[in-house]
C-alpha positions as CSV (number, residue, x, y, z in Angstrom):
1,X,-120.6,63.9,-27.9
2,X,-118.0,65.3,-30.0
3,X,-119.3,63.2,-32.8
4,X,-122.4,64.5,-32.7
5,X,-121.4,68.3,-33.1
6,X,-120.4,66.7,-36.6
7,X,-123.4,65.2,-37.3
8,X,-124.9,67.7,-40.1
9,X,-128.1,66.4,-38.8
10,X,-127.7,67.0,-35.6
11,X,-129.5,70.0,-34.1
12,X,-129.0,70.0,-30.0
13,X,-131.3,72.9,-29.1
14,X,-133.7,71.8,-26.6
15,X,-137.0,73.3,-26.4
16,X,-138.1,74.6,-23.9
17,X,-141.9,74.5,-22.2
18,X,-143.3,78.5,-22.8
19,X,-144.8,79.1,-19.1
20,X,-146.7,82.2,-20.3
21,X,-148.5,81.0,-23.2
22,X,-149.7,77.8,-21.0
23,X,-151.2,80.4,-18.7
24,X,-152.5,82.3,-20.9
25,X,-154.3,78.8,-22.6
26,X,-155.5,77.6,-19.3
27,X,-157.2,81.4,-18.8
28,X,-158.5,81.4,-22.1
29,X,-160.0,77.9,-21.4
30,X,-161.7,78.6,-17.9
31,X,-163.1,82.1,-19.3
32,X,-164.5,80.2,-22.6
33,X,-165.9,77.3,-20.2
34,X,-167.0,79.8,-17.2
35,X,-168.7,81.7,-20.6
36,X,-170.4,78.5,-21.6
37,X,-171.8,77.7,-18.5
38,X,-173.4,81.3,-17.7
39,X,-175.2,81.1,-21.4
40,X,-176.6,77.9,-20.4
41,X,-177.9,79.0,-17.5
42,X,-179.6,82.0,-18.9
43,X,-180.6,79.9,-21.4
44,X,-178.7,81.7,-24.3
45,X,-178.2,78.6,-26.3
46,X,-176.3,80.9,-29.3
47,X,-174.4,81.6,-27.0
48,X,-173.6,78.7,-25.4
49,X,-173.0,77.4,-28.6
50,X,-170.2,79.9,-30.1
51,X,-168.5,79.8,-26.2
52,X,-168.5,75.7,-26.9
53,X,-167.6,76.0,-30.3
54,X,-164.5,78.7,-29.3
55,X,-163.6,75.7,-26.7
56,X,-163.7,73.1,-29.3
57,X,-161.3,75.3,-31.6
58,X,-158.8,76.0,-29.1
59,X,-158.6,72.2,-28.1
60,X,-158.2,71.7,-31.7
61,X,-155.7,74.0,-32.1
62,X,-153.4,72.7,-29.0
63,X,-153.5,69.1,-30.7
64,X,-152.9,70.3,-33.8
65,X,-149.5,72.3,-31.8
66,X,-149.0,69.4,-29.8
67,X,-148.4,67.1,-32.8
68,X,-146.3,69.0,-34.9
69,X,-144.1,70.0,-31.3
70,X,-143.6,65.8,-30.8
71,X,-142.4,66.1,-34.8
72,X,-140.0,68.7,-34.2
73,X,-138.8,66.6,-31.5
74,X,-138.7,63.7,-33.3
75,X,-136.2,65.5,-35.8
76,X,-133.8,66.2,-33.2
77,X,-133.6,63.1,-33.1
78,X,-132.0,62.8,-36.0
79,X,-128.3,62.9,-34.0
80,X,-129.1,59.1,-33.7
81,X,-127.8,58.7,-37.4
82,X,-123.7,58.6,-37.4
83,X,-122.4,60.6,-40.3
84,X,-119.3,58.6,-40.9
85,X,-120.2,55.4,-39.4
86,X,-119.9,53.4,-42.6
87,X,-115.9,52.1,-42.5
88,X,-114.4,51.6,-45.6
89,X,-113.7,47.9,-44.6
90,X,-117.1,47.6,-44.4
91,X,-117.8,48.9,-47.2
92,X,-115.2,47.6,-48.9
93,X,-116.2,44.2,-47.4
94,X,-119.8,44.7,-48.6
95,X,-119.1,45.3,-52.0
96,X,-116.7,42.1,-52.3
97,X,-119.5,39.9,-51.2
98,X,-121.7,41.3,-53.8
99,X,-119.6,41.1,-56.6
100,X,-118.4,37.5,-55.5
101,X,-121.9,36.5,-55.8
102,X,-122.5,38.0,-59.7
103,X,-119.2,36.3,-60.6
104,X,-120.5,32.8,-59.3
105,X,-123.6,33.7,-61.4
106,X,-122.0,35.1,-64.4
107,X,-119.4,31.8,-63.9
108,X,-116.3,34.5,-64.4
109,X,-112.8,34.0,-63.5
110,X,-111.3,36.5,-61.0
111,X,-109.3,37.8,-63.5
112,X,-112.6,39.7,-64.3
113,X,-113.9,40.2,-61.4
114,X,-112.2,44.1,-61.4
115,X,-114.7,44.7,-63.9
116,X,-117.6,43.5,-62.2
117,X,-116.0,45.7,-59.4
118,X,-116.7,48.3,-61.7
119,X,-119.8,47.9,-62.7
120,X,-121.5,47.4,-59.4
121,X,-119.8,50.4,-58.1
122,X,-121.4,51.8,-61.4
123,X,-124.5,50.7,-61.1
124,X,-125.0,51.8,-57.2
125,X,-123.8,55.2,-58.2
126,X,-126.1,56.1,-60.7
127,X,-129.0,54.0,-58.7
128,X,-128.4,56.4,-56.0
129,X,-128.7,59.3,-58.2
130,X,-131.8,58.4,-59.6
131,X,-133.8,57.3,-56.4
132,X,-132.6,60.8,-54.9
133,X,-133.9,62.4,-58.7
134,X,-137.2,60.5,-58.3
135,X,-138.1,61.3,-54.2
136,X,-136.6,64.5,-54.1
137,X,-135.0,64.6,-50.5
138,X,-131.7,64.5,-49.1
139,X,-129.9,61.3,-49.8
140,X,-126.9,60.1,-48.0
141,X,-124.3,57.7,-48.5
142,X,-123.2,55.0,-46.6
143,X,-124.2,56.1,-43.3
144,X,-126.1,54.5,-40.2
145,X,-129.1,54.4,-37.9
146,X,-127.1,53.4,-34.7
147,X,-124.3,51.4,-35.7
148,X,-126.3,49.4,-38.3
149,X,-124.8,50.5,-41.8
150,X,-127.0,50.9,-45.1
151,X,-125.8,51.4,-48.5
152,X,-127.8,55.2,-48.3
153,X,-130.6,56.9,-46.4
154,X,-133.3,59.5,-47.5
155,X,-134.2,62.0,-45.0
156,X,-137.9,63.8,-44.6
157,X,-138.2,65.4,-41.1
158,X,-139.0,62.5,-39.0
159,X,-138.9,59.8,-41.8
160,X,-136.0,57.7,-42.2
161,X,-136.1,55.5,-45.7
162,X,-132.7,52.9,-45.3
163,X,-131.5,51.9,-48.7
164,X,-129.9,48.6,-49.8
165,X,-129.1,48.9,-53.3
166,X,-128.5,45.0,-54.8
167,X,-127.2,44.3,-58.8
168,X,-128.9,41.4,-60.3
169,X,-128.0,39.6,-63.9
170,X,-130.6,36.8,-63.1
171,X,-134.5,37.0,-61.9
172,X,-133.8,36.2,-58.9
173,X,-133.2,37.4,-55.5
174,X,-132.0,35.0,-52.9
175,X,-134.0,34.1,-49.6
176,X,-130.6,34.9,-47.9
177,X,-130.4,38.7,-49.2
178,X,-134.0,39.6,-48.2
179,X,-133.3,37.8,-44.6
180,X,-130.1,39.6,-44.2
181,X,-131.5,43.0,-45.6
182,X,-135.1,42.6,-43.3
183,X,-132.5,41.7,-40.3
184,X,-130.7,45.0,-40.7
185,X,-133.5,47.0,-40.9
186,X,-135.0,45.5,-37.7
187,X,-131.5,46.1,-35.9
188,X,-131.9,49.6,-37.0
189,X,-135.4,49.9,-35.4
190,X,-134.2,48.3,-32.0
191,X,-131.4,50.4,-32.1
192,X,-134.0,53.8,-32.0
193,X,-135.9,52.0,-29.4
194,X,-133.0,51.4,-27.2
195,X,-132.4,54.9,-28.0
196,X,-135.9,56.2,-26.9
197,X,-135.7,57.8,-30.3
198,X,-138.6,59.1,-32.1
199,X,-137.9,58.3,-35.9
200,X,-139.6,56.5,-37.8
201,X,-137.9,54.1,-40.9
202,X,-138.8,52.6,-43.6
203,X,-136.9,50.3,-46.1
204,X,-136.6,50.8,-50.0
205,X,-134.7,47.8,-51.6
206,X,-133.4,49.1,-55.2
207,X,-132.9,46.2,-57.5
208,X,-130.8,47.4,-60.5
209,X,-130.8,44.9,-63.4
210,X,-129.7,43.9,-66.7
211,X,-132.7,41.8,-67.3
212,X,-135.1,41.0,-70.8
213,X,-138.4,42.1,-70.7
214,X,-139.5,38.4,-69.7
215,X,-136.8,38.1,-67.4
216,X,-138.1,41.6,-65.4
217,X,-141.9,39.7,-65.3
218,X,-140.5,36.7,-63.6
219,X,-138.5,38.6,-61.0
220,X,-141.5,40.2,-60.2
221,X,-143.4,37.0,-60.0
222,X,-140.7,35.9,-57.8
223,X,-140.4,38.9,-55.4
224,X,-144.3,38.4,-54.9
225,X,-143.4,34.6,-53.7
226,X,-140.6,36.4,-51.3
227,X,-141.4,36.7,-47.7
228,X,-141.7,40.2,-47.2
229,X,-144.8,40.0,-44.8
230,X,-142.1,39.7,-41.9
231,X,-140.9,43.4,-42.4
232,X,-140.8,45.6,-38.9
233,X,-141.4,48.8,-41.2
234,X,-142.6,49.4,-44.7
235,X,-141.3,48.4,-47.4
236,X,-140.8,49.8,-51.1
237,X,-139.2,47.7,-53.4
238,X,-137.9,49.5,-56.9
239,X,-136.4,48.2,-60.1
240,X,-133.7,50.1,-62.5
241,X,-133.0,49.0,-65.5
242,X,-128.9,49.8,-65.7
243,X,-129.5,50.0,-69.5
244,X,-131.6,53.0,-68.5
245,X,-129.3,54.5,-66.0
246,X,-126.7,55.1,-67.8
247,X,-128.6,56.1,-70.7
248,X,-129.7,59.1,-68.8
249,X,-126.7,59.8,-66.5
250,X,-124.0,58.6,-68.8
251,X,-124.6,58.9,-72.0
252,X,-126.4,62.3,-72.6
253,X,-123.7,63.9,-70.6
254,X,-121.0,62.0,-72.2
């Protein structure tokens, strides 16, 4: 529990049900229908109709409470998502694997492989910056739902989005990533289950590239021939030209 007092998300207050406004409802509702009925039977259909229509309002009204109550709810449970879950190991593990990959693609020696270190690290950074720039909600780093870890997550009251941010310098995006990255995000939405949370996630998969203009339409064509269909949540795939990013978080500050 002591973790969760440090989760900034966390907020532990339990409502709690509000006895005299669910009186005063269920009063209001047998005057409106004990209204109703007395019109009909003195045949004063307006004002059956304006008792029934007061009914119809109020019902309204309660789901309308009801629903945004289970939301509020569904934010606390927010305290689901560990702050400073993410190890360094693993993130430091993570990263490795990724830049082991473009130097097998790039066919570099390790003696470069610090700067391809550098340039992911780079290119997640200012990825990051610019998917937080573009949706305008809280983003966090390296934190995760239950003890499955994601390179960031966006936060919008109930909504989760998990973001895997991946560096490509061909058009291509292997079978193996998308499996491992659809896995994850399925964990993640047992893990809630298990939970009996109420969140809801989605998945955003940032590709940042250093593609041509010919190379960008076949990695398109390609993530259309992907199997994506097998996705437990929604899915939004983006593309960043690293060209770009750095343009506008590097250079004009520079």
């Amino acid at each position: 529990m002591a973790d969760l007092d440090k989760n900034p998300l966390t907020r532990l207050e339990r409502r709690r049900l509000n006895y005299p406004l669910i009186a005063v409802s269920v009063i209001l509702v047998a005057l409106l229908g004990t209204g109703t009925a007395l019109a009909i039977r003195a045949d004063f259909w307006l004002g059956a109709a304006l008792f029934g229509a007061g009914i119809a309002i109020f019902v309204l009204v309660i789901l309308i409470h009801t629903a945004q109550t289970r939301r509020l709810a569904a934010v606390d449970d927010r305290k689901f998502i560990r702050w400073d879950a993410a190890l360094p190991e693993i993130q430091r593990q993570n990263v490795n694997v990724e830049v082991r990959e473009l130097a097998r693609l790039l066919g570099v020696g390790d003696d470069q492989l610090a700067d391809l270190l550098s340039a992911y690290i780079v290119a997640e950074d200012l990825a990051l910056r610019q998917i937080q720039q573009e949706e305008n909600l809280p983003l966090m780093r390296h934190v995760s739902i239950g003890r499955t870890p994601f390179d960031a997550i966006l936060v919008d009251q109930d909504l989760i989005t998990c973001i895997e941010v991946s560096f490509l310098v061909t058009p291509d995006v292997r079978q193996e990533k998308i499996e491992a990255i659809l896995k994850k995000i399925a964990q993640a939405k047992k893990n809630l289950i298990e939970m009996k949370s109420r969140l809801r996630l989605r998945l955003m998969f940032v590709l940042v590239t250093q593609l041509s203009s010919d190379e960008e339409e076949r990695l398109r064509n390609v993530l259309i021939t992907r199997r994506f269909t097998d996705t437990p949540v929604d899915i939004d795939i983006r593309m960043l030209d690293f060209e770009m990013l750095q343009k506008v978080y590097v250079s004009e500050q520079g």
